[in-house]
gemmi code that builds the backbone of each chain (N, CA, C; Angstrom):
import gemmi

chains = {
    "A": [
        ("UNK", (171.112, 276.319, 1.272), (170.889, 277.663, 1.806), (169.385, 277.877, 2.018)),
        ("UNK", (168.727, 278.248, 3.418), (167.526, 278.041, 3.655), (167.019, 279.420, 3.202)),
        ("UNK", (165.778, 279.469, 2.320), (164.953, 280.727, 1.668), (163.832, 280.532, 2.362)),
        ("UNK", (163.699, 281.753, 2.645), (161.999, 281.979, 2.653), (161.242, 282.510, 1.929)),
        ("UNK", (159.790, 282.482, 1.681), (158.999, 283.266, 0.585), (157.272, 283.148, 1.018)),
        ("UNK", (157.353, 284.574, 0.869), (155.922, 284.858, 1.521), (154.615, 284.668, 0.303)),
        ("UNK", (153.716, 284.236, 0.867), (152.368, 284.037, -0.643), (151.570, 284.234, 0.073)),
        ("UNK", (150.466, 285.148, -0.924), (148.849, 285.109, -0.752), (148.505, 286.459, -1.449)),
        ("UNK", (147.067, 287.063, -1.245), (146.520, 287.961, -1.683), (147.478, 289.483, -1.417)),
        ("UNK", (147.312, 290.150, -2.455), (147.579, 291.781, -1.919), (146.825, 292.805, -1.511)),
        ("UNK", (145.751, 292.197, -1.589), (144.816, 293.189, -1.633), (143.423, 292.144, -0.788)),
        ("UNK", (143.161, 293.174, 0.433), (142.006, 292.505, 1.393), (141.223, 292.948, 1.683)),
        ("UNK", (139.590, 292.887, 1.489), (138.701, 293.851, 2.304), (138.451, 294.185, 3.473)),
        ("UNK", (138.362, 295.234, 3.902), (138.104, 295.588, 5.224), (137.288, 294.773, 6.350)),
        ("UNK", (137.407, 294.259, 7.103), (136.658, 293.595, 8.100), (136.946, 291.885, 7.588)),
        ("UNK", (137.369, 291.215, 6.556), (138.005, 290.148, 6.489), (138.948, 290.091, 7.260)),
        ("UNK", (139.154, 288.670, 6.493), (140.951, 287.501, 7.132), (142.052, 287.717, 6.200)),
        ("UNK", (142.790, 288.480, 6.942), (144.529, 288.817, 6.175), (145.084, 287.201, 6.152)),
        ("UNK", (145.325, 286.402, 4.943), (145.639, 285.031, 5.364), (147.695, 284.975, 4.189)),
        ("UNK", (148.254, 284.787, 4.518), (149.403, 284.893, 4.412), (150.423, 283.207, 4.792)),
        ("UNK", (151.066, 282.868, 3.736), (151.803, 281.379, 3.501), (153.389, 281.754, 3.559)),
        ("UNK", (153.974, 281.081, 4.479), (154.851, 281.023, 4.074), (156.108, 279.859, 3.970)),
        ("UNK", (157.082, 279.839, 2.662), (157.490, 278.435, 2.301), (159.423, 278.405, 2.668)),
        ("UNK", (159.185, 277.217, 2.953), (160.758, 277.179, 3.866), (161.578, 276.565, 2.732)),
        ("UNK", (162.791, 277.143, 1.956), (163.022, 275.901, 1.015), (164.381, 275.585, 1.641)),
        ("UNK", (165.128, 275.039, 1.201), (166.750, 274.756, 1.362), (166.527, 273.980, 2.671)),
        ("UNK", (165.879, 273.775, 3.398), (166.439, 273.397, 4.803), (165.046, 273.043, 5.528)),
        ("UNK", (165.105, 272.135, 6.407), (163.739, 271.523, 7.197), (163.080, 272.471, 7.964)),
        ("UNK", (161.806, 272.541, 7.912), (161.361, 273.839, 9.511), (161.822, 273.084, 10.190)),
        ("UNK", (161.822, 271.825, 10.430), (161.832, 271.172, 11.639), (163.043, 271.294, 12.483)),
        ("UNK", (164.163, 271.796, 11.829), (165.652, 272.003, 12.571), (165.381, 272.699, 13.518)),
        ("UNK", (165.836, 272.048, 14.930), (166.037, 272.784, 16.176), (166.895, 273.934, 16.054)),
        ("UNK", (166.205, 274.983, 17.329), (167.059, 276.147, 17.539), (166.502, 277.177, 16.734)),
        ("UNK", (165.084, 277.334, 16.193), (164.755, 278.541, 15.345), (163.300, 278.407, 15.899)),
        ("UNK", (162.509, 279.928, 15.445), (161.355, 280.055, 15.542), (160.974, 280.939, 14.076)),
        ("UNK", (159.691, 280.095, 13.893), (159.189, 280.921, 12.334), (158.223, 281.763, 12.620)),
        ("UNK", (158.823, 282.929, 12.185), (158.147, 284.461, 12.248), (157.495, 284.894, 11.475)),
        ("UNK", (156.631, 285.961, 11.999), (155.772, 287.058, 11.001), (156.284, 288.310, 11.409)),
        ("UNK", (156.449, 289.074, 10.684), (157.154, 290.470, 10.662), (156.424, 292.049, 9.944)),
        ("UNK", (155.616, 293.034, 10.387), (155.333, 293.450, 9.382), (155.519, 295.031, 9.390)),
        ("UNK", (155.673, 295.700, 8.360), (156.521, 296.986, 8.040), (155.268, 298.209, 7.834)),
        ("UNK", (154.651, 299.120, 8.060), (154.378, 299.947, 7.765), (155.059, 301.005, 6.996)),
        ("UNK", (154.188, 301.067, 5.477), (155.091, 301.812, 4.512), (155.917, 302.667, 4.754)),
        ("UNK", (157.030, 303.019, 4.704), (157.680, 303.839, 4.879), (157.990, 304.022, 6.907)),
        ("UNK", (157.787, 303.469, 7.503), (157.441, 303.303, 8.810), (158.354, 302.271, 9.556)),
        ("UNK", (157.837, 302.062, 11.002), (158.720, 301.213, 11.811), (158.184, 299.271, 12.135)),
        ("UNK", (158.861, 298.792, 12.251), (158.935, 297.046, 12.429), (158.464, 296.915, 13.450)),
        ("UNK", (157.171, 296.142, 13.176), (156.353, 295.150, 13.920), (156.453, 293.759, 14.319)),
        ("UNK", (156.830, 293.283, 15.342), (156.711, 292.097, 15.635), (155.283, 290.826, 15.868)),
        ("UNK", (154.525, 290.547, 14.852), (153.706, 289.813, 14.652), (153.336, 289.073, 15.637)),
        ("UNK", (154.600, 287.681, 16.104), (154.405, 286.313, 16.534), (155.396, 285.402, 15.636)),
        ("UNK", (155.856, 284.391, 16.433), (156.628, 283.665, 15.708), (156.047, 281.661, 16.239)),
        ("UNK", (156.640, 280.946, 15.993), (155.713, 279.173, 16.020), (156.814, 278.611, 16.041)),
        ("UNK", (157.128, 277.404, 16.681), (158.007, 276.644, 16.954), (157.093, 275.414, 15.825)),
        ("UNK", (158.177, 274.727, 15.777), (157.619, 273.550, 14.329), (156.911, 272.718, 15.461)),
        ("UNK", (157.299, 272.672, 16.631), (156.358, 271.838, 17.413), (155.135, 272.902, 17.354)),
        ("UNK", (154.650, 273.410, 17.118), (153.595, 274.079, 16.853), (152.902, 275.188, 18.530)),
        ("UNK", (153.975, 275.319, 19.068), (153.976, 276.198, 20.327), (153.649, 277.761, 19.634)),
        ("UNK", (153.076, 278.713, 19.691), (152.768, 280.227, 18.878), (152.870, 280.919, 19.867)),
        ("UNK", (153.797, 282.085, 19.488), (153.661, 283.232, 20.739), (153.414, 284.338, 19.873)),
        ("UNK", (152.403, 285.298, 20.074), (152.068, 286.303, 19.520), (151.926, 287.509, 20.194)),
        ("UNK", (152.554, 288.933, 19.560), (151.999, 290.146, 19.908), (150.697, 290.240, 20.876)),
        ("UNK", (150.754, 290.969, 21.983), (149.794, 290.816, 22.674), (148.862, 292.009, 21.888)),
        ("UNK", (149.753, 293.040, 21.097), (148.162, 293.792, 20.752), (147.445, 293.246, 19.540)),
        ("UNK", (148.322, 291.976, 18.937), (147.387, 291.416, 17.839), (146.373, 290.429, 18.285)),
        ("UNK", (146.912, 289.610, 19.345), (146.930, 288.214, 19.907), (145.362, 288.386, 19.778)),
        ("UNK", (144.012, 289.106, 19.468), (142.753, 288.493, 19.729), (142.308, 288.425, 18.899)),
        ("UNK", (142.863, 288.413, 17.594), (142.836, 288.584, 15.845), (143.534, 287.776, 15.415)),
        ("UNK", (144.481, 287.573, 15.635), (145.810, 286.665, 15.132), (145.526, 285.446, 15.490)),
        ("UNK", (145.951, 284.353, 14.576), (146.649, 282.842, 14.436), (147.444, 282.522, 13.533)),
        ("UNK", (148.601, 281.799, 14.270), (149.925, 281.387, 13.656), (149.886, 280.086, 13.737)),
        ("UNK", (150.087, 279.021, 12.546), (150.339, 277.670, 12.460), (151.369, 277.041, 11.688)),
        ("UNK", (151.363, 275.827, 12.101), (152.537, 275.293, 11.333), (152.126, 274.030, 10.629)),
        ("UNK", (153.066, 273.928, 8.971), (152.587, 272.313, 8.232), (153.688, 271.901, 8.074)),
        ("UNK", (154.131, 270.960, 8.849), (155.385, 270.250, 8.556), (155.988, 269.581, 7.498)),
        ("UNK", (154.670, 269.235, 7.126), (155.018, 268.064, 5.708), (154.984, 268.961, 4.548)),
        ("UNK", (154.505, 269.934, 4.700), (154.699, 271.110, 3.719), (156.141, 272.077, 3.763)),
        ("UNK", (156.663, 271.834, 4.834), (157.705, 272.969, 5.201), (157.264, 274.495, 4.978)),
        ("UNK", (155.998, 274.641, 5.699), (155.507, 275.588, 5.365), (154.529, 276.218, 6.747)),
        ("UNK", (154.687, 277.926, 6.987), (153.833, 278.192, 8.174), (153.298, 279.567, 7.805)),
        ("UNK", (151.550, 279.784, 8.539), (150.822, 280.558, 7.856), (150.478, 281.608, 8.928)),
        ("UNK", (149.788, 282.821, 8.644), (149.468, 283.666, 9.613), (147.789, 284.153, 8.723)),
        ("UNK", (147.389, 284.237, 10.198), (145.807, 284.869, 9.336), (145.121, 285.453, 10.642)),
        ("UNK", (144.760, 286.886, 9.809), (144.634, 288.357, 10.904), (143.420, 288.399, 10.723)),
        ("UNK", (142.451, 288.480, 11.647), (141.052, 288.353, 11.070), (140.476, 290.189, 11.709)),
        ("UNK", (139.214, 290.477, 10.971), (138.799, 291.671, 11.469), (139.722, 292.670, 10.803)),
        ("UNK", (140.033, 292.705, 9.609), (140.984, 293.559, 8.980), (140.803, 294.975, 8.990)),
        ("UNK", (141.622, 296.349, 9.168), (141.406, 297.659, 8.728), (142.395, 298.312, 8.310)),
        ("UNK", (142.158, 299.161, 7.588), (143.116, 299.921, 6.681), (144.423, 300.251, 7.505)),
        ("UNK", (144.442, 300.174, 9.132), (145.734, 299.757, 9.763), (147.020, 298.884, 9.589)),
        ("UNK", (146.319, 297.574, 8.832), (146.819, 297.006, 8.791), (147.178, 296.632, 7.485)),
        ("UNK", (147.649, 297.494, 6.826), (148.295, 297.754, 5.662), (149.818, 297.942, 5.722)),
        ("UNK", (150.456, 296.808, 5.038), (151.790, 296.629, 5.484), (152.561, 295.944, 4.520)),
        ("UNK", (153.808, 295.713, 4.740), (154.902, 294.837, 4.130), (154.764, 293.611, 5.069)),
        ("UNK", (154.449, 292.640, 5.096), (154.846, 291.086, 5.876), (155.502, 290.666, 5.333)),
        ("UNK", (156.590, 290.587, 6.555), (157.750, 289.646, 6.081), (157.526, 288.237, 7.084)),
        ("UNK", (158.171, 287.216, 6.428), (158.631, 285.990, 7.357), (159.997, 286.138, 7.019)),
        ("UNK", (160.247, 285.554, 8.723), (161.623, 285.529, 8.986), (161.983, 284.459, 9.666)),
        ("UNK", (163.022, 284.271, 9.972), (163.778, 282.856, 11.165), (164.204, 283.360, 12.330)),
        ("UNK", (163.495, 283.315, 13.144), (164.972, 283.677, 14.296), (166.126, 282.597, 14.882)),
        ("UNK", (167.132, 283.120, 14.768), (167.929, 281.959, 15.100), (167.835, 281.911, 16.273)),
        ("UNK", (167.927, 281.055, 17.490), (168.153, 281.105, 19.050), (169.692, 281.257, 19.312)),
        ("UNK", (169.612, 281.698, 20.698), (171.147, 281.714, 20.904), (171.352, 280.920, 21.608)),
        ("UNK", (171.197, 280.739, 23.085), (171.506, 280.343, 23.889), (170.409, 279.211, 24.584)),
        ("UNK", (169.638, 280.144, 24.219), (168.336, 279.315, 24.293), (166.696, 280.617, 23.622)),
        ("UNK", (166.508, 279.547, 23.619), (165.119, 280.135, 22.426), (163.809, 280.901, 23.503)),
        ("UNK", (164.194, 281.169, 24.598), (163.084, 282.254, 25.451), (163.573, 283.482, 25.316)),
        ("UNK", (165.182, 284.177, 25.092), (165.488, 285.061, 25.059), (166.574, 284.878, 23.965)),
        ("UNK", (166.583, 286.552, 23.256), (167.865, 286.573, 22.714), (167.845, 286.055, 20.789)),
        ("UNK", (168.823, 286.054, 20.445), (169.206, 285.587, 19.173), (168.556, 286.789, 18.122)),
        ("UNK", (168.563, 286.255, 16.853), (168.226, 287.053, 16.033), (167.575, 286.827, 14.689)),
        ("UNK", (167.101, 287.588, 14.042), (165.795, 287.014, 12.955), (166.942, 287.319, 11.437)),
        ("UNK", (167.973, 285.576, 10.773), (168.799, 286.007, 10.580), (168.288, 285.503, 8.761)),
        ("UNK", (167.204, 284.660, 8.737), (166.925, 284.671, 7.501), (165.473, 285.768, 6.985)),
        ("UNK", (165.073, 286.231, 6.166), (164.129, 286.535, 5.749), (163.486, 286.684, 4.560)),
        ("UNK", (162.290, 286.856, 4.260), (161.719, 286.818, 3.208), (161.891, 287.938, 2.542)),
        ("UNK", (161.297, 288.193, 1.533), (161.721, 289.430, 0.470), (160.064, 290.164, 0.447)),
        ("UNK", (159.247, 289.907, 1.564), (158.349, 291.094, 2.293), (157.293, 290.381, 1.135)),
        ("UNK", (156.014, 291.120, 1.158), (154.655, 291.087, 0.450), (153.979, 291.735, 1.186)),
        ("UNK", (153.217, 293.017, -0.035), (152.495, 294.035, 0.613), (151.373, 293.847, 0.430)),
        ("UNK", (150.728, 294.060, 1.457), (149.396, 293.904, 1.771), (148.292, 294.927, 1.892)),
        ("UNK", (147.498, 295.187, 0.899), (146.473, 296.448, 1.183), (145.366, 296.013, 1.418)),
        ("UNK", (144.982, 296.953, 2.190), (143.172, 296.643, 3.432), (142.354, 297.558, 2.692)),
        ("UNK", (141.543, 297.450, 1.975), (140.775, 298.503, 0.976), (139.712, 297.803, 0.682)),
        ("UNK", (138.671, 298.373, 0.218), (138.079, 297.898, -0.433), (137.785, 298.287, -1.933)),
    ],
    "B": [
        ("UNK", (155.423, 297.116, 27.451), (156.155, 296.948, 26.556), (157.448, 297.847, 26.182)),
        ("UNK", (158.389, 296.875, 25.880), (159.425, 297.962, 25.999), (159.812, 298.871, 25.154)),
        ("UNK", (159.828, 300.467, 25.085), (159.994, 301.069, 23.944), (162.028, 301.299, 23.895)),
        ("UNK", (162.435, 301.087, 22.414), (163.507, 301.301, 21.773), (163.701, 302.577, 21.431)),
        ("UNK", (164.314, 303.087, 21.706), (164.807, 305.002, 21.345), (166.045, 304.991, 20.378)),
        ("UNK", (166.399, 305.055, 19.297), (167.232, 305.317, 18.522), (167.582, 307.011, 18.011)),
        ("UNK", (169.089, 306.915, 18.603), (169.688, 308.470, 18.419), (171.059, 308.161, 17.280)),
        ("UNK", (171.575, 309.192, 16.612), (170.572, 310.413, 16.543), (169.543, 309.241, 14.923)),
        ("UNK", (168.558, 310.578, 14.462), (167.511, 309.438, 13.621), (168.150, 309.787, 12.159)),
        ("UNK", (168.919, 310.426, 12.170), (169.937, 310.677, 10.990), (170.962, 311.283, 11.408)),
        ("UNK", (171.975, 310.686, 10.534), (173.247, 310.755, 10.192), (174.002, 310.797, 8.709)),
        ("UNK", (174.817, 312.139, 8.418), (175.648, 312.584, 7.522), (176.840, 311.899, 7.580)),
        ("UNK", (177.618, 311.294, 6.857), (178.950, 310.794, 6.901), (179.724, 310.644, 5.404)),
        ("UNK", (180.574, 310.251, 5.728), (181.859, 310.256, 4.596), (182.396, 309.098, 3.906)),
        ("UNK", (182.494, 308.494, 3.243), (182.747, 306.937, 3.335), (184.419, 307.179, 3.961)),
        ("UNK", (184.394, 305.835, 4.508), (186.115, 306.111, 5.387), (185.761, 306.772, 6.861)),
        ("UNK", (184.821, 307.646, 7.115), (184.400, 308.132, 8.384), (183.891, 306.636, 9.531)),
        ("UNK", (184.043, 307.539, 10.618), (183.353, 305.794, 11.926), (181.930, 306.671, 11.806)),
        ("UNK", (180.764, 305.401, 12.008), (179.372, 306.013, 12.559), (179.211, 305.309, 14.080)),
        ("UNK", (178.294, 306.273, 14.966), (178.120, 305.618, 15.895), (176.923, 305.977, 16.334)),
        ("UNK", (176.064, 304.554, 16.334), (174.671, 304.892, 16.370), (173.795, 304.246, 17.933)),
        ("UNK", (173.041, 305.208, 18.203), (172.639, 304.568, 19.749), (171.070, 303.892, 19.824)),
        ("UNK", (171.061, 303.474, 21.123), (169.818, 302.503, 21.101), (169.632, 302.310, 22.665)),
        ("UNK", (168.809, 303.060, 22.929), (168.239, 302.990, 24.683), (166.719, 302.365, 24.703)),
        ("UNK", (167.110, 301.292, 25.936), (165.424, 300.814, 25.874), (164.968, 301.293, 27.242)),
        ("UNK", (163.846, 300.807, 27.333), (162.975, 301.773, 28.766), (163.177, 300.951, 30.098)),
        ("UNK", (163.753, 299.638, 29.883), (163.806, 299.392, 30.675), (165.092, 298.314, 30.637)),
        ("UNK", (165.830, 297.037, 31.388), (166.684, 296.971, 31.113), (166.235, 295.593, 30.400)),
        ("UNK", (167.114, 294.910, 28.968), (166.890, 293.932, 28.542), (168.152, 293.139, 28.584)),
        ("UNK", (169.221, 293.129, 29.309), (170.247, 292.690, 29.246), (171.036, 292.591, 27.814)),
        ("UNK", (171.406, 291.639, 27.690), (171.786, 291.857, 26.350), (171.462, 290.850, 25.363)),
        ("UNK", (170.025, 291.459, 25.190), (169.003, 290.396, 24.467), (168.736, 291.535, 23.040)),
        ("UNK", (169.651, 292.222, 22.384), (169.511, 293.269, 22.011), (170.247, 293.207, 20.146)),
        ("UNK", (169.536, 293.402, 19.163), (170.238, 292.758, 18.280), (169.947, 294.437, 17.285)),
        ("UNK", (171.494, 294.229, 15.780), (171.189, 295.173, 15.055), (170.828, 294.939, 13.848)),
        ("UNK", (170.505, 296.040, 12.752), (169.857, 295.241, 11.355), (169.944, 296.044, 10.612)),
        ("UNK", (170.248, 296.060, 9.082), (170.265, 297.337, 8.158), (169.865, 296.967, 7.204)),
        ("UNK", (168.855, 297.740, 6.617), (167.402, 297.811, 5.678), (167.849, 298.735, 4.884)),
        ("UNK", (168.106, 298.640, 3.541), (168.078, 299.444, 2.569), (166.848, 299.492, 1.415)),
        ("UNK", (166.332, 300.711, 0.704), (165.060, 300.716, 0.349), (164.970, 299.516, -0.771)),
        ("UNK", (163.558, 298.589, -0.583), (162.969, 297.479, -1.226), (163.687, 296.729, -0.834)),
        ("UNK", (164.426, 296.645, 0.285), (165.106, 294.892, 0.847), (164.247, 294.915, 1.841)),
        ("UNK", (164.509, 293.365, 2.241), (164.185, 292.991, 3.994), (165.551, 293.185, 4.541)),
        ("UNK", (164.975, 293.810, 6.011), (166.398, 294.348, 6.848), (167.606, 292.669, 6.853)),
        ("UNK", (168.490, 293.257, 7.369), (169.761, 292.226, 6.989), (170.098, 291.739, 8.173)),
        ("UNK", (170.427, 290.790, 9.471), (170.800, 290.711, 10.430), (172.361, 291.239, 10.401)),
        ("UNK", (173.140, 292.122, 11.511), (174.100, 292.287, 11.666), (175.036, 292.265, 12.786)),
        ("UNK", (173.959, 292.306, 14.429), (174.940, 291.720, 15.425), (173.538, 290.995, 16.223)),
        ("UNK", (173.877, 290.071, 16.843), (172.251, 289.617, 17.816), (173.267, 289.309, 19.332)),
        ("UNK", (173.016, 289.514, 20.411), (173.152, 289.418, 21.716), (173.831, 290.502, 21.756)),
        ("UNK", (174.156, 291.554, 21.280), (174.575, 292.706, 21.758), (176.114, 293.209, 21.032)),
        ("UNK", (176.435, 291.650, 20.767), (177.959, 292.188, 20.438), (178.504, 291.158, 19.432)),
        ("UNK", (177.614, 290.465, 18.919), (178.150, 288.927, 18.589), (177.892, 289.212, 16.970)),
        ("UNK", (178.579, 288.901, 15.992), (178.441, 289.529, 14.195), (177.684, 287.791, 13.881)),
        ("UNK", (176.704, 288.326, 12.846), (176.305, 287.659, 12.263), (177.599, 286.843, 11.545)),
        ("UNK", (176.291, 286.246, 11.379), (177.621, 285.238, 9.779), (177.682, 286.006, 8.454)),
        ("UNK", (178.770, 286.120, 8.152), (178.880, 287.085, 6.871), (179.156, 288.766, 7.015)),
        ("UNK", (179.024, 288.967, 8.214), (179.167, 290.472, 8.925), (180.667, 290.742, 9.010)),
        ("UNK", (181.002, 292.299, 8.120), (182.205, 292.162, 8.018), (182.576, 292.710, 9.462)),
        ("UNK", (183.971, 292.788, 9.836), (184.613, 292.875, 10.735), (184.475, 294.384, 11.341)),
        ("UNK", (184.144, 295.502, 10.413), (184.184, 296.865, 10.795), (182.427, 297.735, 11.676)),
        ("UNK", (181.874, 296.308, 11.760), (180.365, 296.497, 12.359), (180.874, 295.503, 13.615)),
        ("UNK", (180.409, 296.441, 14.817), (180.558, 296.133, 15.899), (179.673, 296.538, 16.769)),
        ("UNK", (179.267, 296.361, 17.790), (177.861, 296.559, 18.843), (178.632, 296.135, 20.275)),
        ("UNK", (177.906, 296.688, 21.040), (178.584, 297.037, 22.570), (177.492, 297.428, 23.460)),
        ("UNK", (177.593, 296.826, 24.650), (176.439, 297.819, 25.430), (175.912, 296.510, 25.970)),
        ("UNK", (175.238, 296.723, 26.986), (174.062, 296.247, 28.033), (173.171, 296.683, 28.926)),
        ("UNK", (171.851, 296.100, 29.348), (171.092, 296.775, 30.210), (170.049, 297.871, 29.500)),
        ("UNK", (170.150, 298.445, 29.345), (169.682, 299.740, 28.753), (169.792, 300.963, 27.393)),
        ("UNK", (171.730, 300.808, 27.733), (172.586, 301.270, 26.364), (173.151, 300.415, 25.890)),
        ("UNK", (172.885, 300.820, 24.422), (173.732, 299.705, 23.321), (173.985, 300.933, 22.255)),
        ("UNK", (175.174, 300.197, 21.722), (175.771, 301.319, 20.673), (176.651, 299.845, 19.988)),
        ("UNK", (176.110, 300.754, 17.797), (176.626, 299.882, 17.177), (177.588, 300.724, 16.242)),
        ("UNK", (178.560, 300.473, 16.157), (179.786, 300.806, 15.679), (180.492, 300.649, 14.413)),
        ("UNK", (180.330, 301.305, 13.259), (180.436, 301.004, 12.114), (181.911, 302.052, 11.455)),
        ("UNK", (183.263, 301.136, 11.472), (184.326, 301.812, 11.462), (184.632, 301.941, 9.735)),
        ("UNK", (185.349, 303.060, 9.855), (186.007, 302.816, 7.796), (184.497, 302.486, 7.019)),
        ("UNK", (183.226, 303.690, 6.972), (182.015, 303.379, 6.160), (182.396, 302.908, 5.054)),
        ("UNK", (181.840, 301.935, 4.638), (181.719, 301.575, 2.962), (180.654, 302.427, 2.169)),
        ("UNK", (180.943, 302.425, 0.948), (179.626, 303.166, 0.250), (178.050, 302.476, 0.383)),
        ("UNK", (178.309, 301.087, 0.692), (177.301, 299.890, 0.770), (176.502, 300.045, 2.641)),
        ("UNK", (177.546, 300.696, 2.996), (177.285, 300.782, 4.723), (175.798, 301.919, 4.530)),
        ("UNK", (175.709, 302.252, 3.731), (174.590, 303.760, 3.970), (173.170, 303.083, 3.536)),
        ("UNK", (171.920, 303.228, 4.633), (170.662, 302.852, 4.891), (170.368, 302.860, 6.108)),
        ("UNK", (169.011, 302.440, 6.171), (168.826, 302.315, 7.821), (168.803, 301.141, 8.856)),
        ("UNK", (169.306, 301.603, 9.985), (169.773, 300.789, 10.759), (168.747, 301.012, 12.086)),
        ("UNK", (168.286, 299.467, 12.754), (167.011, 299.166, 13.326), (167.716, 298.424, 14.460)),
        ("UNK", (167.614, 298.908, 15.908), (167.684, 297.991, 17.148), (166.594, 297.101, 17.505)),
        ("UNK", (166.691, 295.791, 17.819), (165.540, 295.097, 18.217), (166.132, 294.188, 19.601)),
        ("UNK", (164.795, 294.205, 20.311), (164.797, 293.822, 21.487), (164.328, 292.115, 21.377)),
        ("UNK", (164.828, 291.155, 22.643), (163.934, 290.268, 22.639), (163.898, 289.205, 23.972)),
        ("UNK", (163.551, 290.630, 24.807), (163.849, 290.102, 26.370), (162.505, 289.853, 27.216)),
        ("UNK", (161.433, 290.789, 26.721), (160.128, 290.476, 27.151), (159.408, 291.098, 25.390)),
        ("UNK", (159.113, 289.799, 25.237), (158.664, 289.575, 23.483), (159.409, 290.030, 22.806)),
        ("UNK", (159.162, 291.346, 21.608), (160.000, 291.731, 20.369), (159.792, 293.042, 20.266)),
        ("UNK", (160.541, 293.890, 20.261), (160.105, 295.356, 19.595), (161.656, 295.867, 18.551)),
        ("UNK", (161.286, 296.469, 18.397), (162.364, 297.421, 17.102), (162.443, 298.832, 17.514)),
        ("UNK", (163.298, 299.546, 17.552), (163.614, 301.140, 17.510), (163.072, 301.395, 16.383)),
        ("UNK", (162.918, 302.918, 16.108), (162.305, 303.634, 15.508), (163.588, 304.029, 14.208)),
        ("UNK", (164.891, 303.302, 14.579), (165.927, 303.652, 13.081), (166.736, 304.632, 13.120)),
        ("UNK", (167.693, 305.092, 12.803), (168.542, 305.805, 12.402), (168.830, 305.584, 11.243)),
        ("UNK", (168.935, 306.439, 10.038), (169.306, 306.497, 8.879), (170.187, 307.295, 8.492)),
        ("UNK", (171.805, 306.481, 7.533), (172.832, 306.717, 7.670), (172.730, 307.305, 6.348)),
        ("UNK", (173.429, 308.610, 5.910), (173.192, 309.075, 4.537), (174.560, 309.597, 4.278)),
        ("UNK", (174.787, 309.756, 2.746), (175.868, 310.203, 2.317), (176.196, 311.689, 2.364)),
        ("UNK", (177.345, 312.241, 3.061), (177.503, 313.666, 3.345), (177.513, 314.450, 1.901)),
    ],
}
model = gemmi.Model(1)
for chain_id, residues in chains.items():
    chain = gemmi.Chain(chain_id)
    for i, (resn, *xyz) in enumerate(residues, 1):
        res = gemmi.Residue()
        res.name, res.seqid = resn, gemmi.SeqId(i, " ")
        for name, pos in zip(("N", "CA", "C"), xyz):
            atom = gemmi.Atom()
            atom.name, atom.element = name, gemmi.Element(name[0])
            atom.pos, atom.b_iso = gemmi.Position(*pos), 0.0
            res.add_atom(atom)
        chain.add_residue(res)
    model.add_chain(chain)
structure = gemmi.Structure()
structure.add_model(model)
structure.setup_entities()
């Protein structure tokens, strides 16, 4: 049964790198037909779509993060990271990683059917 | 970017009652359109993805319908477990999420 689990700091200073791990267990990243996601929640608030990485290491990201943001992938780790640079108290959140499964095919469609159990992140100093 | 409209943003119900919750996007995404229910301190749960199709493990009384624009997800005979909030997400040009409907006990 494939888990996910999010790691790193909770707490980030303002104008730093939000840097965030996350670990694939039960099952290979490398299995075709998924993309590994970043997800993130504003307290009490609505779902953000980050960016998600193909294990071939292809990244598609939020265009309003995309000039801050990088998403990568470690295969031999079964493991993929996100790191938000230029941090502000905006970006204070729940990050989750998730899976999306593909459906039909992986440009459109399917759904984000595993996920992590979130890690909150505060921008403070 | 496409915005998700979720009606109504709360809902009163009964357990044994049907809910029926809506989800209009701005523009049309075919049916690239998936549902999800988040109860407080979980990560949301997948429950239908292409519009109409049940996850794995999704019981039989959650159902989703709709294309293009309207989608409506259909939750017959509530369970007591059925009550939290429920999130439309798009994924036809990138990713977005509705703003939720939250299902509460009458």
């Amino acid at each position: 049964q494939v888990q996910l689990q999010e790691s790193g700091p909770g707490l980030v200073t303002p104008s730093q790198t939000l840097s965030l791990i996350c670990t694939v267990t039960g099952g290979s990243i490398n299995s075709d037909g998924f993309l590994w996601t970043w997800i993130r929640q504003h307290p009490g608030k609505d779902l953000e779509w980050i960016g998600y990485i193909f294990s071939s290491g292809g990244a598609y990201h939020n265009p309003s993060l995309k000039s801050r943001l990088a998403i990568s992938v470690d295969t031999s780790r079964n493991q993929f990271s996100l790191n938000l640079n230029s941090v502000t108290a905006a970006d204070t959140a729940i990050y989750y990683c998730a899976r999306l499964h593909c459906s039909n095919s992986c440009s459109q469609g399917g759904g984000f059917d595993i996920w992590g159990q979130g890690t909150l992140v505060t921008v403070s100093s | 970017e496409i915005v998700l409209t979720q009606s109504p943003a709360t809902l009163s119900l009964s357990p044994g009652e049907r809910a029926t919750l809506s989800c209009r996007a701005s523009q049309s995404v075919s049916s690239y359109l998936a549902w999800y229910q988040q109860k407080p301190g979980q990560a949301p749960r997948l429950l239908i993805y292409d519009a109409s199709n049940r996850a794995t493990g999704i019981p039989a009384r959650f159902s989703g319908s709709g294309s293009g624009t309207d989608f409506t997800l259909t939750i017959s005979n509530l369970e007591p477990e059925d009550f939290g909030v429920y999130y439309c997400q798009q994924r036809s040009v990138w990713v977005t999420f509705g703003g939720g409907t939250k299902v509460g006990i009458k």
